[in-house]
N, C-alpha and C positions, 0 to 999 in steps of 0.2 A: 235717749231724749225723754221717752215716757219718765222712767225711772229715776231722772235728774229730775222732771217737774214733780213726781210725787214729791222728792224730799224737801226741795224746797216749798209744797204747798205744807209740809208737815213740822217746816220749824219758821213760817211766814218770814221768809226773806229768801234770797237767791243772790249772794254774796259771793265774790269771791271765786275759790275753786265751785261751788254750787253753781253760782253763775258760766263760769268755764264749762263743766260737765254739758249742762242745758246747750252750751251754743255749739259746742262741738257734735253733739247728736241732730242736731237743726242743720243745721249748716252740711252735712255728710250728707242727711235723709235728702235736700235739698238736688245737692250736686249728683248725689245717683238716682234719683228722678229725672233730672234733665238728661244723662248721657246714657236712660235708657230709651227716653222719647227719642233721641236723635240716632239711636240705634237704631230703633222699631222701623222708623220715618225713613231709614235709605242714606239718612244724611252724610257726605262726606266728613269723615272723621280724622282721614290725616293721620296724625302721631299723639291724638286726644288721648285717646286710651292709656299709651304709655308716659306720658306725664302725668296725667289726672289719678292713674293706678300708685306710682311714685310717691306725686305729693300724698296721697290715701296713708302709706306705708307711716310715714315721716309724720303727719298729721295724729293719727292711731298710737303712736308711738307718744309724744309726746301727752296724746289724754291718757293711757294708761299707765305713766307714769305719775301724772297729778293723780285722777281719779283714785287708782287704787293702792299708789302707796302712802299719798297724803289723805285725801276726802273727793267725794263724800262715799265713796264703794269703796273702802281702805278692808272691810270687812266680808268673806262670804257668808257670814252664819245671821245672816237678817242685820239685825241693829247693831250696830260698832261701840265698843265700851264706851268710848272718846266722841261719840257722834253720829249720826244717820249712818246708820248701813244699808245694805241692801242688795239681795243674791241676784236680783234682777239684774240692776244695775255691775256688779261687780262682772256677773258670765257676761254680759251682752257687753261690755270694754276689750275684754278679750276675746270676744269671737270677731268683734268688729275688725281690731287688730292683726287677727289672723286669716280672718276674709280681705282685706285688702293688701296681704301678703300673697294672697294667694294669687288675685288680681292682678297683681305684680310682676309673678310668673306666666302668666295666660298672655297679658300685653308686651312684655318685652324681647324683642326681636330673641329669639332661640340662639343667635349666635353669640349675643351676650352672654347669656345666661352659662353657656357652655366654658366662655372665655374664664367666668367667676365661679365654675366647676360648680354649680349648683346642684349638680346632680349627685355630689357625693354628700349632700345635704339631706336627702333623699333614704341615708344607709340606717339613719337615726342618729346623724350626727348633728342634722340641726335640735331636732329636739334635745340633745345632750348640750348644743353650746347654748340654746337660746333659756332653759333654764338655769346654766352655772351661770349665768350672765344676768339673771334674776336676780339670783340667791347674794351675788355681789351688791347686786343694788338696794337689796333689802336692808341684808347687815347694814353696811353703810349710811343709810337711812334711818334705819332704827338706833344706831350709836350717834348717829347724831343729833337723834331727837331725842336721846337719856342724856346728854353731854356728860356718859361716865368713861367713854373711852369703851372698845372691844375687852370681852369677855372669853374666856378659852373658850367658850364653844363657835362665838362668835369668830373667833381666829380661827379653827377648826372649818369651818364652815366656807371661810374664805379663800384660805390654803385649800380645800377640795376645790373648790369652783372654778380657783383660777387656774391651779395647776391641769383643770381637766380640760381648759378652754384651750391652754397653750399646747399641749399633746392632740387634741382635734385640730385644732389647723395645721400644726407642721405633719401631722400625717395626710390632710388634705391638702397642702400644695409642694410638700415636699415627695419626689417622688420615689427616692433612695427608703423614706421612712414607710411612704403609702405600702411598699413592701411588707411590710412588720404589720401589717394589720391585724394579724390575729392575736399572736400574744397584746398586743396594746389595747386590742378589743377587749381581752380576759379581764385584763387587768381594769381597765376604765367601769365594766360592769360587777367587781368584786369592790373596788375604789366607792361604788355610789350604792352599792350595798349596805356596808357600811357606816354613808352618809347619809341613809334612807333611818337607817337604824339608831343612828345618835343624834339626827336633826329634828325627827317625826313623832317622835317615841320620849315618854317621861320616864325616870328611876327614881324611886327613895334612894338610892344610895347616891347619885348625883342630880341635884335637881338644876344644876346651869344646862344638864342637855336639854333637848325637847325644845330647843326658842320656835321652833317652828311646829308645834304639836298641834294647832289652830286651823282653824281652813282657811289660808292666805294665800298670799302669792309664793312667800318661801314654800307653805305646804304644799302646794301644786305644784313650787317649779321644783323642787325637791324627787318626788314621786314623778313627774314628767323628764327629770335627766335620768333619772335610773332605767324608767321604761327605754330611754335613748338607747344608753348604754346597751343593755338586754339589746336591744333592736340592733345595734350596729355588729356586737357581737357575734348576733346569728347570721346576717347578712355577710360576717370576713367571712366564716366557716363556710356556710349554703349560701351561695349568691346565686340568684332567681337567674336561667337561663336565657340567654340570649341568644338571636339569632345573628351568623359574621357583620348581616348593617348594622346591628345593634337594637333591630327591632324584638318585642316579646315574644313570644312564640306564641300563636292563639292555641286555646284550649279546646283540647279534642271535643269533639261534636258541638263546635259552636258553631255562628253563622257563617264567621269569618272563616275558617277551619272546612265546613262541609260547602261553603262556595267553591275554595280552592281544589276538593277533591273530584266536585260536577268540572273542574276546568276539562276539559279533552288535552294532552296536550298535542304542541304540533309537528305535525308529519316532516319526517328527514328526508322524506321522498322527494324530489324535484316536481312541481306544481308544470311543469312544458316539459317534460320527457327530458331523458339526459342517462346519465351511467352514476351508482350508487357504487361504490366500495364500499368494502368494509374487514379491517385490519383486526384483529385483535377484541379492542372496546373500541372502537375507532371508526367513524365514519365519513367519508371524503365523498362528496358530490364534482363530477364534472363538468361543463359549462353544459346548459341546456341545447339539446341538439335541433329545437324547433319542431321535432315529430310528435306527433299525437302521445297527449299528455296520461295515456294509461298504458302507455308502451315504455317502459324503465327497466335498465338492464341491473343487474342486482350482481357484484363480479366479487364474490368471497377468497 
């Protein structure tokens, strides 16, 4: 919002996508004011959260598609060749973006979330598909706005992205391939190696690579699926321990950790007197005999 009024107090008008940026920051600041007063306040909320989290998603989506592939945050490095830039503006579209993705996850019933396996989103695989899924939108974008048609690197770029996007899902709902994770892990983080190194990076000897050598959204979403990659990879190999509910396991000498070891646990004794067996590993209690509760026969 701030960062939309700067530009447009700096090219005196507020047109357009400039205009868009501004309303779209207004209008957010607006509605998460009101649904934290009503939070604050006790108020019944209902299924507010998980809609208003939603439309957030869908909303966010659409400004950071205008804002920074068209105007006026099209640039991270301050001033845009072609028009206002501005780093303020450009981070705070995508943090918005990804705070109310997040949002998203907090609000919606867990059982969804599970149904559209979101957890294996979690491995590094969203950050791998949610940048190849940039880097499409870039290219595309920018060949449309040269009207010269895709370039080999530009094809390069696109062939990586997409073919990384269709190997991440069919290993995430396929569960014959989710098997294969490691090798496919290898590969998707040698795959964006690679593409870290021909998309990010300039050569005198070819000067069509590097379209993404800039600090953009290809360069970030670039350097953000490789990190994916890297992250999912380590995750097939070392996957963080679980306990059989599938809870984490707390870290030794935490709170959580040193409460459960103060627990006492509880006595296999019969609490009203009765007969203990004991087998083996095995211990059988018999119906309580009703006799004085410190008198327990103990029958090995």
């Amino acid at each position: 919002m701030w960062a939309a009024g700067t530009v447009c107090n700096r090219q005196g008008s507020c047109e357009a996508e400039y205009g868009y940026a501004l309303a779209v920051g207004i209008i957010s600041f607006v509605i998460c004011v009101g649904m934290s007063v009503a939070e604050i306040s006790k108020k019944p909320m209902n299924n507010a959260h998980t809609l208003v989290s939603i439309g957030m998603v869908f909303w966010w989506f659409a400004a950071v598609l205008v804002c920074t592939f068209e105007a006026p945050f099209k640039s991270a490095c301050g001033h845009a060749a072609d028009g206002f830039g501005s780093p303020n503006g450009y981070f705070s579209s995508w943090i918005s973006f990804a705070a109310s993705f997040r949002y998203m996850t907090l609000s919606v019933p867990k059982e969804l979330l599970q149904k559209a396996n979101v957890g294996f989103l979690a491995t590094g695989a969203g950050a791998l598909l949610v940048g190849a899924l940039i880097i499409v939108l870039q290219i595309l974008w920018d060949s449309n706005d040269s009207g010269d048609g895709l370039t080999d690197a530009q094809n390069w770029g696109l062939s990586c992205s997409i073919i990384s996007i269709v190997v991440t899902l069919v290993t995430m709902f396929v569960p014959q391939i989710k098997k294969m994770a490691k090798p496919i892990s290898i590969f998707l983080a040698l795959w964006w190696f690679l593409a870290v190194a021909t998309l990010t990076y300039t050569y005198e000897s070819n000067k069509n690579l590097g379209n993404f050598s800039a600090a953009g959204n290809g360069y970030f979403a670039t350097w953000g699926a490789a990190f994916g990659a890297l992250f999912f990879c380590m995750n097939a190999w070392y996957p963080a321990p679980e306990t059989p509910e599938g809870e984490a396991q707390p870290e030794e000498g935490s709170l959580e950790d040193t409460t459960k070891m103060s627990e006492a646990p509880a006595s296999p004794l019969p609490s009203d007197g009765g007969t203990v067996r004991v087998r083996g590993d095995s211990i059988a209690m018999d119906e309580p005999t009703g006799q004085d509760p410190t008198q327990v026969t103990v029958v090995v």
